[in-house]
C-alpha positions in Angstrom: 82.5 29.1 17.5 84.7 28.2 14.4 86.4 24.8 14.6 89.9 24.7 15.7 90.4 21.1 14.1 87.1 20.1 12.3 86.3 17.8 15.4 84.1 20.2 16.7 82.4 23.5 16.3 80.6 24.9 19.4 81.4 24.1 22.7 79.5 21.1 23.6 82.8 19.4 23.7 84.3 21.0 26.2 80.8 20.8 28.1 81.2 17.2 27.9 84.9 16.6 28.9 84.3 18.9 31.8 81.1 16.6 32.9 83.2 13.8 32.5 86.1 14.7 34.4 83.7 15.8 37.5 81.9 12.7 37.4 85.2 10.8 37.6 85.9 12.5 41.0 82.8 12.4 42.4 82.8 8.7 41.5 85.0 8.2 44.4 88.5 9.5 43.3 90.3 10.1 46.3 92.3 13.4 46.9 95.6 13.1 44.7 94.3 10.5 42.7 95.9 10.5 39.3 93.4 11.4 36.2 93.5 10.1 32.8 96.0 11.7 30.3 94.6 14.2 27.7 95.4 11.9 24.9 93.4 9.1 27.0 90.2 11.6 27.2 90.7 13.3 24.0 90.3 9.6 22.3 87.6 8.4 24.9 85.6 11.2 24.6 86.0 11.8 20.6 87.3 15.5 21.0 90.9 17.0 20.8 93.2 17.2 22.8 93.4 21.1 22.7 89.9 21.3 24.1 90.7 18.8 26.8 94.1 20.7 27.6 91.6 23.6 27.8 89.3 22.4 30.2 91.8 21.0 32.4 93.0 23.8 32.6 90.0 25.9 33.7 89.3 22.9 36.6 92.8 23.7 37.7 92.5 27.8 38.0 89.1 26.2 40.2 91.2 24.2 42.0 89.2 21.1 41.1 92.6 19.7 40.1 96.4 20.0 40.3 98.9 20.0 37.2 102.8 18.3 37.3 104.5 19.0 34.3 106.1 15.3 33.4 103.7 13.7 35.8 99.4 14.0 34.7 96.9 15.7 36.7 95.8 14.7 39.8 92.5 15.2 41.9 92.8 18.2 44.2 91.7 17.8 48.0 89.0 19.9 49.0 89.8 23.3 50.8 88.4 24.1 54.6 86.4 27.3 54.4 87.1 28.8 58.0 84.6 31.3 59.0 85.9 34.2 61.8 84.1 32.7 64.7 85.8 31.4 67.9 85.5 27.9 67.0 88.6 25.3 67.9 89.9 23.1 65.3 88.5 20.0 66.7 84.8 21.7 66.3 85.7 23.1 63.2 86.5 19.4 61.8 83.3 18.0 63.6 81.0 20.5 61.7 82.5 19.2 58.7 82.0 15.6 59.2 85.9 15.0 59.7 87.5 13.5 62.5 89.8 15.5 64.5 93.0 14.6 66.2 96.2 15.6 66.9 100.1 14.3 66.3 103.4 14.8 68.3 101.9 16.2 71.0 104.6 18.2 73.1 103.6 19.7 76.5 106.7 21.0 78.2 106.8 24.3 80.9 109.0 27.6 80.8 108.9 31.0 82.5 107.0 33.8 80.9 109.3 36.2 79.3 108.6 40.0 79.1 106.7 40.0 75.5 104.2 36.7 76.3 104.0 38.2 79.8 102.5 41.1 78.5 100.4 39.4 76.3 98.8 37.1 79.3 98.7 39.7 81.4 101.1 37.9 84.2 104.5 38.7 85.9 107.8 38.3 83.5 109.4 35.1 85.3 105.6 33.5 85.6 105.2 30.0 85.0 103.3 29.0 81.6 102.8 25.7 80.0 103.7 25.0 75.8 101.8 22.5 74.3 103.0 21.8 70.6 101.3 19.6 68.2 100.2 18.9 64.5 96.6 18.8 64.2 94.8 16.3 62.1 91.3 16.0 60.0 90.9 12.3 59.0 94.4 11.6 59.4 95.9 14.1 57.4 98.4 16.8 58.7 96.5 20.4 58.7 97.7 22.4 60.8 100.9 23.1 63.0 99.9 24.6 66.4 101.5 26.6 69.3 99.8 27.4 72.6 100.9 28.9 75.8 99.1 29.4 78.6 99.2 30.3 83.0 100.7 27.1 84.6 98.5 28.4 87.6 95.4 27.7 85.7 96.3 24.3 84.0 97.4 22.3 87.0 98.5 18.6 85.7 97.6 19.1 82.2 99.4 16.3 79.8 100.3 15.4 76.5 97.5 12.8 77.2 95.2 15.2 77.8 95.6 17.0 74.6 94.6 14.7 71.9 91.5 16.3 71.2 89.9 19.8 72.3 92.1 21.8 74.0 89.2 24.3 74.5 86.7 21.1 76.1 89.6 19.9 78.1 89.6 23.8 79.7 85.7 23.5 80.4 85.5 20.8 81.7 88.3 19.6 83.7 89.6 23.7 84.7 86.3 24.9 84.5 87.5 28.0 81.9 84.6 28.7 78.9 86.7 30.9 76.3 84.7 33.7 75.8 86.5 36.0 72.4 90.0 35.7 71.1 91.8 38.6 69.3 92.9 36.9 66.4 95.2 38.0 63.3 95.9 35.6 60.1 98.5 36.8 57.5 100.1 34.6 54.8 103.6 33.2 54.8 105.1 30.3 53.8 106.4 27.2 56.1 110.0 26.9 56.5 111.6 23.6 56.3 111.0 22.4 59.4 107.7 23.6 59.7 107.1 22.2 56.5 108.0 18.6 57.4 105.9 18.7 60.3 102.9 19.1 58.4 104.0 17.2 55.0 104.6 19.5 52.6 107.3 21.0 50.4 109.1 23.6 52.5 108.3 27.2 51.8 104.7 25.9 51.1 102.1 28.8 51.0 100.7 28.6 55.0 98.1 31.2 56.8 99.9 31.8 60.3 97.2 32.5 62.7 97.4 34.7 66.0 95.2 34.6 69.2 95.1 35.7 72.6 92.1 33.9 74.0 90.2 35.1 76.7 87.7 33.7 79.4 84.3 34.9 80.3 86.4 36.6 83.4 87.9 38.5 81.0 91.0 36.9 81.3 93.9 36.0 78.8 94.0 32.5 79.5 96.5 31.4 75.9 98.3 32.9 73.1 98.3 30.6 70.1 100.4 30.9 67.0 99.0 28.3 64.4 100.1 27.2 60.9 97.1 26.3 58.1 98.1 24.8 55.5 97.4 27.1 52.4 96.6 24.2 50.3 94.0 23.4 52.3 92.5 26.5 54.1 90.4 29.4 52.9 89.4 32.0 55.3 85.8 33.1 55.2 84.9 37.0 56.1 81.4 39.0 56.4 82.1 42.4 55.8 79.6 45.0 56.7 79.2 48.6 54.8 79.5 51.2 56.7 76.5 53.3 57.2 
C-alpha cells in the first residue's frame, strides 16, 4: 500500500482504529452514544485522520454507526432480524432477551365495512373490535400496530388486557390458537403522525406489514396493519430453488 501521508504504509492502521472503535461499543456504549471525533482518534491512535475518516466510514455502510454532518458519529442500535414465521411481537422480543410491552393502548369498537368484511369473512355492518397501540422492546418505540378483529369472538376484551400478547390473551382467555397468517410487508415511509407515534423523523423509512390471521378452525379471526421501524428491522427470508 503506498503511504498517503508517511504515517503509515499498509493497512494495519486502519486494522487498528477499526478494533478500537468496536471495542469502544462493546465496552458498553449505549445505542446513540456519541463516539470520539476523528481528530480525537487520529491523535489517540497515532494514525491520520484520512484513514480514520475511512474506517468510519466503512462501520457506517455496516451500520455499526451513524454519521451527522456538524454533530460526530454516534453508536448505532442494533437491528431486529425478523424471520417469516408466525411469531407475535411479544415472542419475537422474548427470544431476543428484550422485554416486550406496549404504549397508548386504544381499544375502541365499529361496524365492519364491505372491504374488512370481506377480509374476515363476516357480514358488512358486523361488529369488530380496533385495538391500536405502539409496541415496545425495552422501552423503546418499535413498532406502530393496527388490529381488528369479530366483536363476537372477543367478548370484554380491554385496553387492560392488551399490554402484552395479544395472541396469549386469545389462547387463553377466548380459547383461539392462531394457526397461519397471510402476511405481506412492503416499504414505505411513516407520515407525520405516524412518525411521532413511534419517535422518529416523519417520512422515516418504515416496513408496513399486512396479516389476516387465521385459527386452527380455519377462521380469520384479525387483520393487522403494522408499522416496523426501518431503522430497526430487517426481514429474514429462506428461499428455496426450484427443482
Amino acid at each position: 500500500m503506498v503511504a498517503t501521508d508517511g504515517k503509515e504504509s499498509d493497512a494495519r492502521p486502519s486494522h487498528r482504529v477499526r478494533d478500537h472503535v468496536l471495542a469502544l461499543i462493546n465496552g458498553g456504549l449505549a445505542p446513540h452514544a456519541k463516539l470520539p471525533t476523528e481528530r480525537e482518534l487520529a491523535d489517540e491512535l497515532d494514525v491520520s485522520r484520512v484513514t480514520v475518516r475511512r474506517v468510519l466510514g466503512s462501520l457506517a455502510a455496516e451500520s455499526v454507526i451513524y454519521r451527522i454532518q456538524g454533530s460526530g458519529t454516534f453508536v448505532r442500535p442494533h437491528r431486529i432480524a425478523k424471520a417469516m414465521e408466525l411469531t407475535s411481537f411479544s415472542e419475537d422480543m422474548r427470544s431476543r432477551g428484550l422485554v416486550a410491552g406496549s404504549l397508548g393502548v386504544e381499544i375502541s369498537q365499529r361496524t365492519a365495512d364491505a372491504e374488512l368484511a370481506a377480509v374476515l369473512e363476516l357480514t358488512p355492518g358486523t361488529p369488530v373490535v380496533s385495538v391500536h397501540r405502539v409496541r415496545t422492546a425495552d422501552g423503546e418505540r418499535m413498532c406502530l400496530e393496527r388490529s381488528e378483529l369479530p366483536a363476537s369472538l372477543v367478548p370484554g376484551l380491554t385496553a387492560d388486557d392488551l399490554k402484552s400478547s395479544l395472541y396469549d390473551v386469545l389462547r387463553q382467555r377466548y380459547g383461539m390458537t392462531i394457526d397461519r397468517a397471510e402476511t405481506s410487508v412492503t416499504a414505505t415511509v411513516a407520515d407525520p403522525d405516524d412518525a411521532a407515534q413511534l419517535g422518529i423523523p416523519p417520512y422515516s423509512a418504515v416496513f408496513r406489514v399486512s396479516r389476516i390471521a387465521v385459527d386452527d378452525r380455519g377462521r380469520p379471526v384479525e387483520h393487522a396493519v403494522s408499522l416496523y421501524r426501518g431503522d430497526r428491522y430487517s426481514y429474514m427470508f429462506t428461499v428455496e430453488v426450484a427443482r
